[in-house]
C-alpha positions as a Markdown table, in Angstrom:
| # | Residue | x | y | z |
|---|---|---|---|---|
| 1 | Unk | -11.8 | -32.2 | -56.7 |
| 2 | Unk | -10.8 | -29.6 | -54.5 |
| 3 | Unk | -10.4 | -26.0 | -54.8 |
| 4 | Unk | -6.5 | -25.8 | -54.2 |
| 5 | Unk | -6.1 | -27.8 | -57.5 |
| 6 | Unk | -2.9 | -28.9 | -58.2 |
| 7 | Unk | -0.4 | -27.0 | -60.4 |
| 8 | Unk | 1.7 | -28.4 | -63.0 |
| 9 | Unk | 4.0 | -26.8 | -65.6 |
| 10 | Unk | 4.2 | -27.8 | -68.9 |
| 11 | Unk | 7.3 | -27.8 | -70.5 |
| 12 | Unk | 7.3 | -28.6 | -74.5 |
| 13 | Unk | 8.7 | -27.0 | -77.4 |
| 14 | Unk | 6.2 | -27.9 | -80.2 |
| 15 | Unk | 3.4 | -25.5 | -79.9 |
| 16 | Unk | 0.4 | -27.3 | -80.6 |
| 17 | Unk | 1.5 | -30.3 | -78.6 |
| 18 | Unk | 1.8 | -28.0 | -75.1 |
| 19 | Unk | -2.2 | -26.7 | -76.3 |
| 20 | Unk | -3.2 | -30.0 | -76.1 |
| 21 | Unk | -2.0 | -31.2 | -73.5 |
| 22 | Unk | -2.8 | -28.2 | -71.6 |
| 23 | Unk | -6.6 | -28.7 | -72.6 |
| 24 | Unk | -6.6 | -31.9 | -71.1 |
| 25 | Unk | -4.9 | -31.2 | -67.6 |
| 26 | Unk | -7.6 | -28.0 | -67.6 |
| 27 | Unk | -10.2 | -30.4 | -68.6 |
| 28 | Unk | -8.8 | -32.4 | -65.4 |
| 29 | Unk | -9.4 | -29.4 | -63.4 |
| 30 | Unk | -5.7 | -28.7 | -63.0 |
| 31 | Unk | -4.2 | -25.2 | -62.9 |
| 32 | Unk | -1.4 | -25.1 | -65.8 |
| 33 | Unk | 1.5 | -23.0 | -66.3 |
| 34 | Unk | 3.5 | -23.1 | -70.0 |
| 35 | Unk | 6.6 | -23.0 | -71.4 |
| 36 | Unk | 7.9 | -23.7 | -74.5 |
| 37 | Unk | 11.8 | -24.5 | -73.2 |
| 38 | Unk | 13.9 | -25.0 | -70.3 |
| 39 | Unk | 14.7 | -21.2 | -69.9 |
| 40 | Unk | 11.0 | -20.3 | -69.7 |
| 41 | Unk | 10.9 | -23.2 | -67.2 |
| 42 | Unk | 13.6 | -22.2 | -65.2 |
| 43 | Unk | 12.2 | -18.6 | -64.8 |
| 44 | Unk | 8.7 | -20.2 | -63.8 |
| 45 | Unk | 10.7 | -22.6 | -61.2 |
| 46 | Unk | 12.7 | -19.7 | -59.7 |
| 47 | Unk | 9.7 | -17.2 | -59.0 |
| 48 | Unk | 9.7 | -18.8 | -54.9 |
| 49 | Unk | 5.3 | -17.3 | -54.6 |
| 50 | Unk | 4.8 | -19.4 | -57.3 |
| 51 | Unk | 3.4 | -22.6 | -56.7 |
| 52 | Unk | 4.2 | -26.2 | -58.9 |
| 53 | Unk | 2.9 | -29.4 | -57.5 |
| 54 | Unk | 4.7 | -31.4 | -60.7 |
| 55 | Unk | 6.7 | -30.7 | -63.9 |
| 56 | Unk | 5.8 | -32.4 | -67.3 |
| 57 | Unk | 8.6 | -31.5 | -69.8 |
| 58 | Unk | 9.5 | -33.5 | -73.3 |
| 59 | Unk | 12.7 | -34.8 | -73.5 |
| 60 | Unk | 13.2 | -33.5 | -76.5 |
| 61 | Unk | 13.7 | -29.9 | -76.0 |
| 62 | Unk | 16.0 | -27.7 | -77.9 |
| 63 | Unk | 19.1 | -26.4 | -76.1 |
| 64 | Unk | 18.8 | -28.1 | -72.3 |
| 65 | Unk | 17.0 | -31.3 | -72.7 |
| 66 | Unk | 14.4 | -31.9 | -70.2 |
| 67 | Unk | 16.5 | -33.9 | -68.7 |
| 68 | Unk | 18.9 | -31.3 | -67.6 |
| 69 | Unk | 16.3 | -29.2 | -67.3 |
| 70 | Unk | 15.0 | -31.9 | -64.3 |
| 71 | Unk | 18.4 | -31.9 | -62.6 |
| 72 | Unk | 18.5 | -27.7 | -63.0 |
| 73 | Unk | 14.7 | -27.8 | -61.7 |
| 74 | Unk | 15.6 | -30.0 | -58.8 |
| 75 | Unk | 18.5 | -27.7 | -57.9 |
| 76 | Unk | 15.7 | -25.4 | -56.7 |
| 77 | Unk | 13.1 | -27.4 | -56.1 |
| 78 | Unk | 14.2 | -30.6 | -54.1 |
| 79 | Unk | 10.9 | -32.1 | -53.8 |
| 80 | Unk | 9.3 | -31.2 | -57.5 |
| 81 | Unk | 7.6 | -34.5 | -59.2 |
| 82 | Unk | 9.0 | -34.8 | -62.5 |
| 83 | Unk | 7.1 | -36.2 | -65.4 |
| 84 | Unk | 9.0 | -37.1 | -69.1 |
| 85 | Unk | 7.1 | -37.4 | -72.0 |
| 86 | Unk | 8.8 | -39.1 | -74.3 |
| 87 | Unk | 8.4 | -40.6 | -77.8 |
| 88 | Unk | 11.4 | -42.9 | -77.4 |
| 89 | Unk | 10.1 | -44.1 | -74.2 |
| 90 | Unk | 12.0 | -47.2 | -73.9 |
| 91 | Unk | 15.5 | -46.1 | -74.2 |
| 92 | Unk | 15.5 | -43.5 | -71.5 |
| 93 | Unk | 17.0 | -44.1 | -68.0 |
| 94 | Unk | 14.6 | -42.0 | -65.3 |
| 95 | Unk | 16.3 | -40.6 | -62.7 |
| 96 | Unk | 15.1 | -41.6 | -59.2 |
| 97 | Unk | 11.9 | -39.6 | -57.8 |
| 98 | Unk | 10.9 | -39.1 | -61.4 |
| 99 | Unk | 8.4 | -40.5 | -64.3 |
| 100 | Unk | 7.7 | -41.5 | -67.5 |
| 101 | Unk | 4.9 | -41.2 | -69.9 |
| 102 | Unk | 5.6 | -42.5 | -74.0 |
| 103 | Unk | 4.3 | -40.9 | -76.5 |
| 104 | Unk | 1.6 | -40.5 | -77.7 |
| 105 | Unk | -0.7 | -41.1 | -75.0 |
| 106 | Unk | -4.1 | -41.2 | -74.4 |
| 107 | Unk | -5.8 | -38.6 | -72.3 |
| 108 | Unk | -6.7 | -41.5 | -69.8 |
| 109 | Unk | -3.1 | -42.4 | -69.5 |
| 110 | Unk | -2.1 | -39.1 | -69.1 |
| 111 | Unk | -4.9 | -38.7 | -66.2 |
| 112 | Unk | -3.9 | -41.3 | -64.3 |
| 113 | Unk | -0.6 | -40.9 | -64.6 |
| 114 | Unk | -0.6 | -37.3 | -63.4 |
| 115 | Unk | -3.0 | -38.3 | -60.8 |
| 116 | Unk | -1.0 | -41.5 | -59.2 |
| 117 | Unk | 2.5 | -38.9 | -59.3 |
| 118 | Unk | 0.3 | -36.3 | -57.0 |
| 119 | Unk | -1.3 | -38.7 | -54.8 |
| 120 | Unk | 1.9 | -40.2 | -53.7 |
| 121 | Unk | 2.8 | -39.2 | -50.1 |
């Protein structure tokens, strides 16, 4: 793994589900930013220094959904890899560019998700 690791922000409400999967994506050697809803998200995404190589939000959020949140997100950042997790997998439409993962999912599945989403050209 490289030195300029690849950074990803979290988005996800429920506290102890953003620790974990923060661990993991650390344990991956990622650098990882949090936030527990779409404003916090929003703020992250609007600081221009700051750099985000994919967001991972819920769908679930309170408020903005993460979908909105993607289109909002996308809005200022055109290119920005987008990453659902979802419990209710199956019923959501992804908009184009983006990705799924259900939940739960196994740190394996999470890993190479992330991974196959930040080596595409």
């Amino acid at each position: 793994m490289s030195t300029n690791a690849s950074t990803i922000l979290v988005v996800e409400d429920d506290s102890i589900v953003r620790m974990l999967i923060v661990d993991v994506l650390e344990e991956l050697e990622f650098k990882v930013l949090e936030a527990d809803g779409s404003e916090q998200a929003l703020e992250t995404l609007k600081d221009v220094d700051q750099q985000i190589d994919l967001m991972m939000t819920d769908v679930g959020l309170p408020g903005m959904d993460g979908r909105e949140l993607a289109l909002q997100a996308r809005m200022l950042r055109i290119e920005l890899p987008i990453l659902f997790a979802s419990g209710y997998a199956e019923n959501i439409d992804v908009p184009e560019g983006m990705h799924l993962i259900g939940k739960p999912f196994s740190i394996d599945q999470l890993r190479d998700k992330v991974k196959a989403i930040l080596e595409r050209p």
